[in-house]
C-alpha positions as MATLAB code, in Angstrom:
seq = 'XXXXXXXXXXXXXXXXXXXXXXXXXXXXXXXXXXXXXXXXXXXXXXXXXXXXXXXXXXXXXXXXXXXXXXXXXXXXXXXXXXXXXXXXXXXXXXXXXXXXXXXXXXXXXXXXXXXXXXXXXXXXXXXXXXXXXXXXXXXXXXXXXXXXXXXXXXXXXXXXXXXXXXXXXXXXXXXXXXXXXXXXXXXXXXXXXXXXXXXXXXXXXXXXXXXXXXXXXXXXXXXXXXXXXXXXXXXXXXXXXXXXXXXXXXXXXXXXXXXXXXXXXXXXXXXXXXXXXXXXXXXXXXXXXXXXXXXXXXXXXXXXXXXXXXXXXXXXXXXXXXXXXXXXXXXXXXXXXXXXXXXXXXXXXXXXXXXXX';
ca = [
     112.075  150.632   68.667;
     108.467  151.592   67.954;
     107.062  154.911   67.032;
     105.366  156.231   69.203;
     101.433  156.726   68.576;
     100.855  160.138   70.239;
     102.454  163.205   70.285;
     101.225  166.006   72.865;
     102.364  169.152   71.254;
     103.700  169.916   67.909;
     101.395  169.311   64.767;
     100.573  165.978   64.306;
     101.511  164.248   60.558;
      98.397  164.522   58.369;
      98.606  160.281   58.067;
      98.859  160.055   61.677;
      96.135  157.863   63.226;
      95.305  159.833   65.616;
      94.364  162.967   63.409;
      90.969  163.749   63.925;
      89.091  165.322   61.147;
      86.638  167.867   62.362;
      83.635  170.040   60.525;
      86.715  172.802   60.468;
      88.950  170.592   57.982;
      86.359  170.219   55.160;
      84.985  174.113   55.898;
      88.305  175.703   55.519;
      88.877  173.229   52.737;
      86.036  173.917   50.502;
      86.459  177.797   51.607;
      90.490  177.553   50.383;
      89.053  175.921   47.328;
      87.097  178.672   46.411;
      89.622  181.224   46.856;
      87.631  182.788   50.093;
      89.480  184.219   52.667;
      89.392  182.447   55.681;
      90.006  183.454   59.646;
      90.750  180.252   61.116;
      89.800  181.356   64.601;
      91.317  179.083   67.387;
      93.135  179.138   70.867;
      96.529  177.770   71.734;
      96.839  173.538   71.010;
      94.253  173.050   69.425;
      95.012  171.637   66.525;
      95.328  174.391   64.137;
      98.825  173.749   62.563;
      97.680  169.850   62.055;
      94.652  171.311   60.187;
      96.576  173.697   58.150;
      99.414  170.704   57.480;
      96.716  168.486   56.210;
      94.996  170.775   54.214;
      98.257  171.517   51.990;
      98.159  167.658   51.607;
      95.053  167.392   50.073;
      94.622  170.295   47.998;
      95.356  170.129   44.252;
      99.226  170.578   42.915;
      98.150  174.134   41.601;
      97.989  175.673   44.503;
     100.815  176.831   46.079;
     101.378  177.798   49.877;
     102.717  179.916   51.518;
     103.433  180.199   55.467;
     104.599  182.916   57.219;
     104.528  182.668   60.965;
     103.973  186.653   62.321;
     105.399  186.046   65.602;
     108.670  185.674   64.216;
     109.016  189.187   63.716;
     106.847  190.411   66.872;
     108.519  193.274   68.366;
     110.378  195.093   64.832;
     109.688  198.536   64.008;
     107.884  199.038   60.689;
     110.105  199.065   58.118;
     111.776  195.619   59.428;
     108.883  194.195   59.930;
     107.872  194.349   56.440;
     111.267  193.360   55.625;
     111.067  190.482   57.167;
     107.691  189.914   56.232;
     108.605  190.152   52.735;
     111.765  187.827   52.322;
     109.310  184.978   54.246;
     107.208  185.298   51.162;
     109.712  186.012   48.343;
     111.833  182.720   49.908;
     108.567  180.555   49.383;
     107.535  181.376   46.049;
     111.528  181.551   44.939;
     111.198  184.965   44.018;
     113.872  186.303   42.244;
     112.774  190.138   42.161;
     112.270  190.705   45.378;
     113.973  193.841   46.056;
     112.515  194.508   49.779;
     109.221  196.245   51.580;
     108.633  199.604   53.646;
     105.267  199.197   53.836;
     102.051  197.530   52.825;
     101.733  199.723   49.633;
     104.634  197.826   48.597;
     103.338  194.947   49.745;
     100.679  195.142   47.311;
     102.627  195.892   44.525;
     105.012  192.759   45.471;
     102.115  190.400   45.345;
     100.096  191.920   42.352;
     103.460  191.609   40.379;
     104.115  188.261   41.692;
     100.978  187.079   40.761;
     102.013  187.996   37.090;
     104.838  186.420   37.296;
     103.553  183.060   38.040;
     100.705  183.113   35.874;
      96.838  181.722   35.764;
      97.922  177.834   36.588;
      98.628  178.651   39.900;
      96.679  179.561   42.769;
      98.842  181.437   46.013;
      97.187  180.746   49.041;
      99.459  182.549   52.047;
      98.319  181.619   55.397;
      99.803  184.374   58.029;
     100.055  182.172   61.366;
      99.714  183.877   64.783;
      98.023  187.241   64.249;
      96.922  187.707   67.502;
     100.668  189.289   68.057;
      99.858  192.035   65.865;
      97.355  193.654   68.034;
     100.066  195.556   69.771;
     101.697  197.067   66.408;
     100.637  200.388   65.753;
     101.249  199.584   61.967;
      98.651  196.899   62.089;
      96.122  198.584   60.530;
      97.860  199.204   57.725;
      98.678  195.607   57.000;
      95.075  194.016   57.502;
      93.758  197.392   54.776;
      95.921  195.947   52.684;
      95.102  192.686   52.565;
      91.139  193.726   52.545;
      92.372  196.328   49.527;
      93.932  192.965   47.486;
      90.737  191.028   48.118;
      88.187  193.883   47.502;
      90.507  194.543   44.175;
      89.124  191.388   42.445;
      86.635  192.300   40.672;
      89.095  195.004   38.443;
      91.848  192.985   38.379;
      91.395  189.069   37.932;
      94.806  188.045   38.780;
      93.732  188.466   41.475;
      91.180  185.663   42.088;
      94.360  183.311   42.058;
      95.601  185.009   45.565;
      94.067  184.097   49.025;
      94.568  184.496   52.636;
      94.602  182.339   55.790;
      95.038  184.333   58.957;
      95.431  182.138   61.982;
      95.360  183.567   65.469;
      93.308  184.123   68.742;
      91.622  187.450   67.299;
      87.978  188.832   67.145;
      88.056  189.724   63.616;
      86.194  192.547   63.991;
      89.618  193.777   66.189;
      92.065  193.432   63.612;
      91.949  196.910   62.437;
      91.766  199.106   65.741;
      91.054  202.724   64.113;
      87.535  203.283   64.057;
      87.727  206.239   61.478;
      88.703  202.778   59.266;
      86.557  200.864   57.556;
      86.807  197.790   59.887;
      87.999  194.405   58.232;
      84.778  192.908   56.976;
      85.724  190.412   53.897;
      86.153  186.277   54.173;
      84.912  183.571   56.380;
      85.018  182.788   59.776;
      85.930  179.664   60.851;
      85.615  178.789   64.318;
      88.321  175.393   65.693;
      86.737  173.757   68.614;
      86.742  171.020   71.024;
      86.502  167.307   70.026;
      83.085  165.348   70.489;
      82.514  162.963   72.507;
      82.452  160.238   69.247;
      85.739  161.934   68.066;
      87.448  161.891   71.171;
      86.854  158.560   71.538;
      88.153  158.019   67.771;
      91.765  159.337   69.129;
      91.647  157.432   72.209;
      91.053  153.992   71.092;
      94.236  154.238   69.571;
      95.731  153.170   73.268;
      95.434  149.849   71.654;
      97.883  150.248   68.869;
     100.163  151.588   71.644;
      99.922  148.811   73.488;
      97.262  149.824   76.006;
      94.621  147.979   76.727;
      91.508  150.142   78.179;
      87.794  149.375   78.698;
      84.854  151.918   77.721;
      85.328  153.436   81.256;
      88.539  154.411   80.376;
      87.541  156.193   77.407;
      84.942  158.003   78.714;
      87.161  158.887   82.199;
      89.652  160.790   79.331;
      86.933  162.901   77.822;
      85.631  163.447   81.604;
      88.914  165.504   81.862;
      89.603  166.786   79.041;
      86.384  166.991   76.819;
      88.018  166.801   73.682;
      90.183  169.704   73.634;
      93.148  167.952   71.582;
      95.917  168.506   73.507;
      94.857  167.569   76.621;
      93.756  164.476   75.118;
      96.887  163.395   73.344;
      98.734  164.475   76.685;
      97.218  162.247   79.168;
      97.140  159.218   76.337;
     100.841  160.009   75.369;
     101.466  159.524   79.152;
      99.387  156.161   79.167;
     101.540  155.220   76.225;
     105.002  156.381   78.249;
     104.429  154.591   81.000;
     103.314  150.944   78.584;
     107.080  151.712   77.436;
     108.894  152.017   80.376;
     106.892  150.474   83.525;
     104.972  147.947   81.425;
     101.743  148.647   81.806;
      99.107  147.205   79.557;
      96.159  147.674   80.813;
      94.651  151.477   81.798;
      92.092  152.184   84.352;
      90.425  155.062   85.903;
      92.496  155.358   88.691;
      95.663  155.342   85.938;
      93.666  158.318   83.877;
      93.896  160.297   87.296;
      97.458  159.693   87.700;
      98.302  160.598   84.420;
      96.129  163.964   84.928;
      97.381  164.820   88.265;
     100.922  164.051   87.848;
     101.488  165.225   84.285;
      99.383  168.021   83.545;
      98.083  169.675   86.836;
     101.378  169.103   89.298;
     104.030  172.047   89.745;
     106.474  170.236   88.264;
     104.950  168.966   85.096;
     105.103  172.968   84.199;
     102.600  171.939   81.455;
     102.755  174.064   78.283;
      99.312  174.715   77.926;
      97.778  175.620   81.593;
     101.659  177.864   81.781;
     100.116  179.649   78.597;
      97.009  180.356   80.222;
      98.085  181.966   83.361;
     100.764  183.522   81.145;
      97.676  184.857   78.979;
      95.376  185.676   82.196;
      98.317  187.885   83.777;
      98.290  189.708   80.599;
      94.623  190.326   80.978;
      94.015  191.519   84.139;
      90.197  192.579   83.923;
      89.140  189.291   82.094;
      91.514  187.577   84.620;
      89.149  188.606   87.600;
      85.845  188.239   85.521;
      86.669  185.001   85.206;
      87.327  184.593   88.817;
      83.649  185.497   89.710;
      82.289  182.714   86.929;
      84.022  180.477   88.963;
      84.316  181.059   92.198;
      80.872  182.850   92.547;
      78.990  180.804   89.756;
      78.032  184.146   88.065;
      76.193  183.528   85.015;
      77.018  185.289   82.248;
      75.434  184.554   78.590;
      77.592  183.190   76.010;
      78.079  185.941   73.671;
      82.135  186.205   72.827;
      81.348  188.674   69.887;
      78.843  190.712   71.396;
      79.533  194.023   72.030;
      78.455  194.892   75.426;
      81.249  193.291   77.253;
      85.044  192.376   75.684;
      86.215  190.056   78.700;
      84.062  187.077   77.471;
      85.504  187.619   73.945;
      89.363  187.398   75.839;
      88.442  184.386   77.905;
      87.337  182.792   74.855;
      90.048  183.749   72.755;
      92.255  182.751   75.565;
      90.249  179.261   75.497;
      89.557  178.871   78.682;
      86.008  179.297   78.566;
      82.846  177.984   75.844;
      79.732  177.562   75.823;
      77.712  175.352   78.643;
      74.550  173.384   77.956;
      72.194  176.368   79.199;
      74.131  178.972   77.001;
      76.135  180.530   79.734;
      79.639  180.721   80.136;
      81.449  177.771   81.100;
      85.419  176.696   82.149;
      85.961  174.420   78.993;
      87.049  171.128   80.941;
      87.719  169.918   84.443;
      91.531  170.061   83.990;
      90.696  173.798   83.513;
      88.472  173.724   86.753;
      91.378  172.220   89.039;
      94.117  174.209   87.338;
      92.264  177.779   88.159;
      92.008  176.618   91.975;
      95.559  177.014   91.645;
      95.769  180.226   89.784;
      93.216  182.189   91.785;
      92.494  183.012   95.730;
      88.999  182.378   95.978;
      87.464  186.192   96.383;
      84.993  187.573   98.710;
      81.339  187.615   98.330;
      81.311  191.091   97.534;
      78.047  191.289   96.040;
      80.014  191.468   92.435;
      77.584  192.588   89.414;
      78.537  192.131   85.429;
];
């Protein structure tokens, strides 16, 4: 039985042809190589963990990785949370005096000894994964000081040039340390994971042929009319192209099959899709975005494009969220028309109330 070609969820293997290689890979790639710290800024599916997978492919033997994915220990109090925290790391580089953390003083004394330990042939690069959840810790602070403290310390101590950081998360960097009597966490690069092109969508999709699909330029273009570009969505309505090849037969896509797969798969009730659930899961959590972002739509309020500006927060949620980018005139736009039809669903349209920003 064949493989199949695409995979809607989950990180795609770095050989895969359907990985897409965006301006992201090689940035974060020439960043890593440097030893910079990076903030991989992204939303939900799209495409981080492929990036991060690939990127430990093609990076030199001498550096060695190290993932540690936060939200696995959402929720502890502080000392287990460095606990846990700790014997993630210690595991991965096969520590074998690891003796357990409190707090992120011993943190730093873990890693600056660890460092030692493995000596200048090897380069640590730990990537901490989903760092959005630690915005409701009240230890968080702590945690991001020390990691700017390890950074900052370079210059004094040069073992530590060989250690590195990739956080990975739906967070304003500027947010990550929420005491404003703090110096605020101002060290690495940003690196910002967005939608597919038009050219680079259509580099995923014409992989319907290796699947067995056969589909015209029409096609192509009716995908990225849906979706445009963002990843998942993408590999979603092609995996469901590809499903139904399998099972029904069908060889040959069309328009009319693009809206099928769309309708029936991604926007219906019972497709429950992962992605749109995450959104209104997100949105719920957020109530005032939640209703800004009712008046963009419903009452075509424009609003400039400014996520990181600091005169209003909700843009920088919706964006974070990723339901919303940048449109052609520099406003604020729903990111795709799957989004469009999906927020029908999740909002009453309101009142013309006059509403001001």
């Amino acid at each position: 039985m064949r493989e199949r070609i695409f995979q809607a969820g989950g990180a795609i293997p770095p050989d895969s042809p359907t990985y897409v290689e965006r301006e992201a890979d090689n940035l974060v790639m020439d960043l890593v190589r440097q030893m910079e710290l990076v903030h991989i800024i992204v939303a939900r599916q799209m495409g981080k963990s492929c990036l991060l997978h690939r990127l430990t492919m093609r990076l030199p033997e001498e550096h060695l990785f190290v993932t540690v994915d936060l939200s696995g220990i959402a929720g502890l109090g502080m000392g287990r949370w460095y606990e846990g925290l700790g014997e993630d790391i210690a595991k991965q580089l096969t520590s074998e005096r690891y003796s357990g953390l409190a707090d992120q003083k011993e943190l730093q004394n873990f890693l600056i000894e660890e460092l030692q330990r493995i000596g200048p042939a090897r380069k640590v690069v730990i990537t901490f994964d989903e760092i959005d959840g630690t915005r409701r810790l009240p230890f968080s602070d702590g945690f991001f000081s020390a990691l700017r403290a390890l950074y900052n310390a370079r210059a004094g101590l040069p073992s530590l040039r060989n250690l590195t950081f990739i956080l990975v998360g739906a967070t304003d960097p500027r947010k990550l340390i929420k005491d404003p009597s703090l110096s605020p966490f101002n060290v690495g690069q940003e690196v910002r994971m967005e939608e597919f092109t038009l050219r680079q969508t259509r580099q995923l999709t014409k992989n319907l042929a290796l699947a067995g699909v056969a589909a015209d330029e029409a096609v192509h273009e009716r995908i990225y009319w849906w979706t445009s570009g963002q990843p998942y969505l993408t590999q979603k309505v092609c995996a469901t192209l590809e499903g139904w090849q399998a099972r029904e037969g069908i060889g040959r896509a069309t328009i009319e099959l693009v809206d099928r797969a769309v309708e029936e798969h991604i926007l219906s009730s019972k497709a429950n899709d992962s992605n749109l659930s995450h959104i209104r899961a997100r949105l719920d959590q957020e109530p005032e975005a939640k209703a800004y972002l009712q008046h963009i739509t419903f009452e075509g309020l424009q609003v400039p494009f400014e996520p990181y500006g600091t005169l209003d927060g909700r843009i920088a949620e919706l964006y974070l969220i990723g339901v919303i980018k940048e449109g052609p005139e520099g406003n604020c736009v729903v990111r795709n028309r799957i989004y469009e039809r999906a927020l029908e669903g999740f909002f009453r349209p309101p009142r013309r109330l006059g509403f001001r920003p």
